[in-house]
C-alpha positions in Angstrom: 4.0 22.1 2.2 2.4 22.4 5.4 -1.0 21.0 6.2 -4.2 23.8 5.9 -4.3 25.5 8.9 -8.1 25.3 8.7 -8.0 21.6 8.5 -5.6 20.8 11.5 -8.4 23.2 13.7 -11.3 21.1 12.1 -9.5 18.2 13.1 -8.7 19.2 16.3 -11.9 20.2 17.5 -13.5 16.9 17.0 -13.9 15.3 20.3 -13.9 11.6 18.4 -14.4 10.4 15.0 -18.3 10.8 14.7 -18.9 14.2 13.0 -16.0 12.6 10.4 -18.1 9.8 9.6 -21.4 11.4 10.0 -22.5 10.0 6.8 -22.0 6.6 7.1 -23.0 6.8 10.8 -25.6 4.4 10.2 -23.9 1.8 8.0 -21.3 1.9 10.8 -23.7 0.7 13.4 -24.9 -1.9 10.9 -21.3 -3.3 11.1 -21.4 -3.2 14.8 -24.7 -5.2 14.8 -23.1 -7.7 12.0 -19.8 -7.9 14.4 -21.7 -8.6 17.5 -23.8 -11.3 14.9 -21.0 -13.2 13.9 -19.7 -13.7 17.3 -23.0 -14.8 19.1 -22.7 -18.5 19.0 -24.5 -21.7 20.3 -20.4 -21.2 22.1 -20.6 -19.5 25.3 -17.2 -19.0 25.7 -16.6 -17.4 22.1 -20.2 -15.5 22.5 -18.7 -14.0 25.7 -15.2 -13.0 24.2 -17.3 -11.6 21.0 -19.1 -9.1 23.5 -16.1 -8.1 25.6 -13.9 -7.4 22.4 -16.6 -6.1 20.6 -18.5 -3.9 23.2 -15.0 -0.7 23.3 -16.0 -0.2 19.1 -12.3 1.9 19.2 -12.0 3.7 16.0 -13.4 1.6 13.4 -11.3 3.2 10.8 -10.7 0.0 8.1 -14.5 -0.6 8.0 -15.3 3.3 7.8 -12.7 3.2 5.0 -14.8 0.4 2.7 -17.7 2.3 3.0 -16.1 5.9 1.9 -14.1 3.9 -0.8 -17.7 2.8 -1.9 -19.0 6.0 -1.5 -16.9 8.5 -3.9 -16.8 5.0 -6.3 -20.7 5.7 -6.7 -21.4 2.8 -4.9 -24.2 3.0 -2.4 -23.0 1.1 0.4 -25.9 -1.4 1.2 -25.5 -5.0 2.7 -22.6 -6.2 0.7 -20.7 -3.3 1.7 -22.3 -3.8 5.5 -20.9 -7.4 5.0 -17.2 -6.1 3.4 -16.7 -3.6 6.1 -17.3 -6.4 8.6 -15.2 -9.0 7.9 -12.3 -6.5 7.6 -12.7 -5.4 11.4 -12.9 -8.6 12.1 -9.4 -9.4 10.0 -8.2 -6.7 11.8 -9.6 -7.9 15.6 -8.1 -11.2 14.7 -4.9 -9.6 14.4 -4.8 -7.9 17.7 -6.0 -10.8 19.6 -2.4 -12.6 18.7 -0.4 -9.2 18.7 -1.2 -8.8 22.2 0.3 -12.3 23.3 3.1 -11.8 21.1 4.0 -8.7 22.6 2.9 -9.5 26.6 0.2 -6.7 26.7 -1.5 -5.9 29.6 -3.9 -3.1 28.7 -5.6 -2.1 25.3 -7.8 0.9 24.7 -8.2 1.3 28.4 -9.3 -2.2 29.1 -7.9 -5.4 30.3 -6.6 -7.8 26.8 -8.1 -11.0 26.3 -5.3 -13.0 27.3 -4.8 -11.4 30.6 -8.8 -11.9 31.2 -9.1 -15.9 29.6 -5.5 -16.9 29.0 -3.4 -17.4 25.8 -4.2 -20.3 24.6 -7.9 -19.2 24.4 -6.9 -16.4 23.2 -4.9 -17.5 20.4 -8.1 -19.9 19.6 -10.9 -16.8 19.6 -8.0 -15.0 17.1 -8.2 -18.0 14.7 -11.8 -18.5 14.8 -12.1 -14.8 13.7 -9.3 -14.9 11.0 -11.1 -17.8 9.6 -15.1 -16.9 9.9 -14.0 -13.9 8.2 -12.8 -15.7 5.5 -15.9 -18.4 5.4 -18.3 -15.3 5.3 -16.1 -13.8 2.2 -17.0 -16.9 0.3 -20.8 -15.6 1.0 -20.1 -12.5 -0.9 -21.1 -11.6 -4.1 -17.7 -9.6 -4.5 -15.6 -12.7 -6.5 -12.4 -10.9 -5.6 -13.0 -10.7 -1.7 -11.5 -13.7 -0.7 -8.2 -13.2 -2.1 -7.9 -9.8 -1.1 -8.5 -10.8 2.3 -6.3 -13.8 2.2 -3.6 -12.1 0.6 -3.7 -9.7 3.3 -4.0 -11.6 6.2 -0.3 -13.5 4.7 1.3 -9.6 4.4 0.1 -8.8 8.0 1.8 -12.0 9.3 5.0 -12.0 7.5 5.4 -8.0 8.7 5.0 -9.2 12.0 7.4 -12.2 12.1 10.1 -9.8 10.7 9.4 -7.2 13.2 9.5 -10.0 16.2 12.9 -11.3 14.6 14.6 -7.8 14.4 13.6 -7.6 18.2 16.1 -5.2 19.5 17.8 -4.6 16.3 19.8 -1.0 16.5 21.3 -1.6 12.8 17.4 -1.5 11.3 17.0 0.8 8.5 14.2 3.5 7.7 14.1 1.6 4.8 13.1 -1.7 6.7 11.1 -0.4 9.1 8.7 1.0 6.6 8.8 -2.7 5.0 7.7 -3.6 7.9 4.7 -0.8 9.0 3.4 -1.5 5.2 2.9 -5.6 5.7 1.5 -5.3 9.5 -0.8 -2.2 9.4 -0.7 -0.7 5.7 -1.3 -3.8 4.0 -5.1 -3.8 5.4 -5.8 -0.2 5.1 -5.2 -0.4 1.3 -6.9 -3.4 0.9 -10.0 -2.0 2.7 -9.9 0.9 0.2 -9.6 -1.6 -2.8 -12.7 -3.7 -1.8 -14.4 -0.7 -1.4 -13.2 0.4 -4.7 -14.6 -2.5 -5.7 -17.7 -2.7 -4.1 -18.2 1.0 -6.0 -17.7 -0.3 -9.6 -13.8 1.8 -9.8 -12.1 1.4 -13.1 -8.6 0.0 -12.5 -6.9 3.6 -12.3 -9.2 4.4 -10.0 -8.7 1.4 -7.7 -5.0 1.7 -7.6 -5.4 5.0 -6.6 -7.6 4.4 -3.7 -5.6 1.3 -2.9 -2.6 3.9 -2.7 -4.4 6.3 -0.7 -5.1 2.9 1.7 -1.3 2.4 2.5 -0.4 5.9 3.1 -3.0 6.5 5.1 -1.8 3.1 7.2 1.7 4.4 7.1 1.2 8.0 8.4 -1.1 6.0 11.4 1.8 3.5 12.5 4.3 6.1 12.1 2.2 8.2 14.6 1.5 5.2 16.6 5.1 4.0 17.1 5.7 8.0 18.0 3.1 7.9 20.5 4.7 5.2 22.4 7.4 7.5 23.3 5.1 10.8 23.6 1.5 10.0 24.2 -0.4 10.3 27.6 -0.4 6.8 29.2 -4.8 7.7 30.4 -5.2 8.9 26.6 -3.4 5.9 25.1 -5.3 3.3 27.1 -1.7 1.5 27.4 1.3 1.9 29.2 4.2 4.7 27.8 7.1 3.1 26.2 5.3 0.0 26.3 6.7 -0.9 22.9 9.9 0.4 23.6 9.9 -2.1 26.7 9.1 -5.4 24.2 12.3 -4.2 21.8 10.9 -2.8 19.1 12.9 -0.6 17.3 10.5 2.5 15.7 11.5 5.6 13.6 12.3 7.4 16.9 14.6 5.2 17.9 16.2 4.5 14.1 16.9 8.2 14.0 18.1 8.3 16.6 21.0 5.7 16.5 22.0 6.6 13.2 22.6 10.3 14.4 24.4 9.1 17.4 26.5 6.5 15.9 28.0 3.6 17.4 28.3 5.2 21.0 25.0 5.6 20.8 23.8 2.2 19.6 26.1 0.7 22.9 24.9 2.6 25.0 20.7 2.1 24.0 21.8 -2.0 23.5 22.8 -1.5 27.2 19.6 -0.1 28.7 17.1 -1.8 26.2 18.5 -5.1 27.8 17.3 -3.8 30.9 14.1 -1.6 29.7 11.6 -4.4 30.4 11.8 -4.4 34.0 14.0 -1.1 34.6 11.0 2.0 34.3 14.4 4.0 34.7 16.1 2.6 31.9 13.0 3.2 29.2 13.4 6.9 30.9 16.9 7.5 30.3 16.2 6.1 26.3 13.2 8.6 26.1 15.2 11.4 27.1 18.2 10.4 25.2 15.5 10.2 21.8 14.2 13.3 23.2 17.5 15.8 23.1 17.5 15.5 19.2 15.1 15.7 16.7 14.0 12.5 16.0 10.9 13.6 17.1 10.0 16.0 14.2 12.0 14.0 11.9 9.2 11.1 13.0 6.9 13.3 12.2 7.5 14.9 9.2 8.1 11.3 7.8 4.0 10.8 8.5 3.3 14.2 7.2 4.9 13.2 4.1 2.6 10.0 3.9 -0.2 11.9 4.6 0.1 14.3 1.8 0.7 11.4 -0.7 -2.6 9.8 0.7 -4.5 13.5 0.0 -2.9 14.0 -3.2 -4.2 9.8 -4.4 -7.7 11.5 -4.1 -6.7 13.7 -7.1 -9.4 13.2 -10.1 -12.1 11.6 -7.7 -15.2 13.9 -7.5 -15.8 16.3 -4.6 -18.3 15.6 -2.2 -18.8 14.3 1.4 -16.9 11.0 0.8 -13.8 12.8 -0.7 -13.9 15.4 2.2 -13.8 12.4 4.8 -11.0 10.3 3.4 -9.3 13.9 3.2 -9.8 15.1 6.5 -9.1 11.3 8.1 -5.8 11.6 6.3 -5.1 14.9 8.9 -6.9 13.7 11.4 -4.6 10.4 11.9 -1.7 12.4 11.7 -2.8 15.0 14.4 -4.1 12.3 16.7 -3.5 11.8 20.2 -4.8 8.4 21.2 
């Protein structure tokens, strides 16, 4: 079943993500204002980094999903859920801080990374101090579960990423393991921010799981569309180089498709040029067009498609209402998204 024509056009004329979160507009710039809080310090140097990483607000989607989780729970959202949404950007911050050293990156959303700007062993510093005030302020909260959740998280994001760094270049990886993988590094934290905001609303335990569920197909469809937007995305839109992930190694659903349709003369030849790919822009062109004459492409995409109506049909049984219609439409508009 093919997405409502009326929603992909809704989603589509949206410029950004405002009009979607309209109705947590406000608490959203109350977790700017706690952000920019938590990183002013008697520390120039981390007060400094705080406003450079927090100044581009990007899209702000795991702290705008606490707050709707709250929302169609019946919660109303005040400073706990301020506080909540917070602390998982920051998680979240933290993470991209060390991903960018891991993987060498130049450019993110536009902008120079931290480690090209301060070096990486600040940079890996600033990344811990932010994984670990977020988890000093949880033991602030009145939520007695927060903690764990965000600890428990914070391991699943790290183990996804050490397997994706070891199968480096790996053309015998598996659908299977790949999705492994997207669910630790980026699905694991979408569902737990839907589960503290679940939470946070007073959910029964059905209801919970099935906002937590919503959470990692929601995170699936997005790093299925982000690995597919390495290969097809618009290097201005992106704020980051094309093929930039093909360049470090990593092997993504267009690639996995890819291989296994081509066979063995096609994992030689791809082992061939991704040896040269980092520092060959002709090599990383002769792999794109190579992923290109199939349809690894739309297979790609159907594969987030799929994830997306799983995360629309976990909504099932929660009331209508603003809150529904946003995690709805969000679902569509991370799957139609360009950037």
């Amino acid at each position: 079943m093919k997405p409502k024509e009326s929603i992909k056009a809704s989603v589509r004329r949206q410029a950004d993500l405002r009009r979607l979160y309209a109705h947590i507009g406000r608490q959203l710039q109350d977790v700017e204002k706690q952000l920019r809080r938590i990183t002013r310090t008697p520390n120039p140097l981390i007060s400094d980094i705080g406003s450079y990483v927090f100044k581009n607000t990007g899209k702000r989607i795991r702290p705008a999903l606490v707050l709707l989780c709250t929302g169609i729970s019946g919660g109303r959202g005040g400073n706990e859920a301020i506080l909540c949404a917070s602390l998982v950007e920051l998680l979240h911050t933290a993470s991209l801080l060390h991903d960018d050293i891991i993987d060498d990156s130049d450019t993110r959303r536009g902008r120079s990374t931290v480690h090209v700007k301060w070096g990486p062993n600040i940079t890996v510093l600033i990344g811990d101090f932010l994984y670990i005030k977020s988890l000093a302020l949880s033991l602030t909260s009145r939520l007695e579960r927060l903690t764990r959740i965000l600890t428990d998280v914070s391991v699943r994001m790290i183990e996804g990423e050490l397997t994706e760094y070891r199968q480096s270049g790996n053309l015998g990886l598996t659908e299977s393991e790949y999705f492994d993988i997207i669910d630790h590094k980026t699905a694991s934290l979408f569902s737990a921010a839907c589960r503290i905001g679940a939470i946070l609303g007073g959910s029964s335990a059905a209801r919970e799981e099935a906002l937590a569920e919503y959470g990692t197909c929601l995170g699936m469809s997005f790093q299925i569309i982000d690995d597919l937007l390495d290969y097809t995305g618009n290097e201005k839109t992106m704020g980051k180089p094309a093929l930039s992930d093909l360049a470090e190694g990593r092997v993504t659903l267009p690639l996995i498709d890819s291989v296994r349709r081509d066979g063995r003369g096609g994992r030689d030849r791809v082992r061939r040029l991704l040896s040269r790919a980092k520092s060959d822009p002709a090599a990383r062109e002769e792999i794109l067009e190579w992923v290109r004459s199939g349809q690894s492409f739309e297979i790609s995409r159907g594969r987030a498609e799929e994830f997306s109506r799983r995360a629309i049909a976990a909504l099932d049984g929660f009331p209508e209402g603003a809150h529904r219609r946003s995690l709805a439409l969000l679902a569509e508009y991370v799957l139609h998204r360009d950037r």
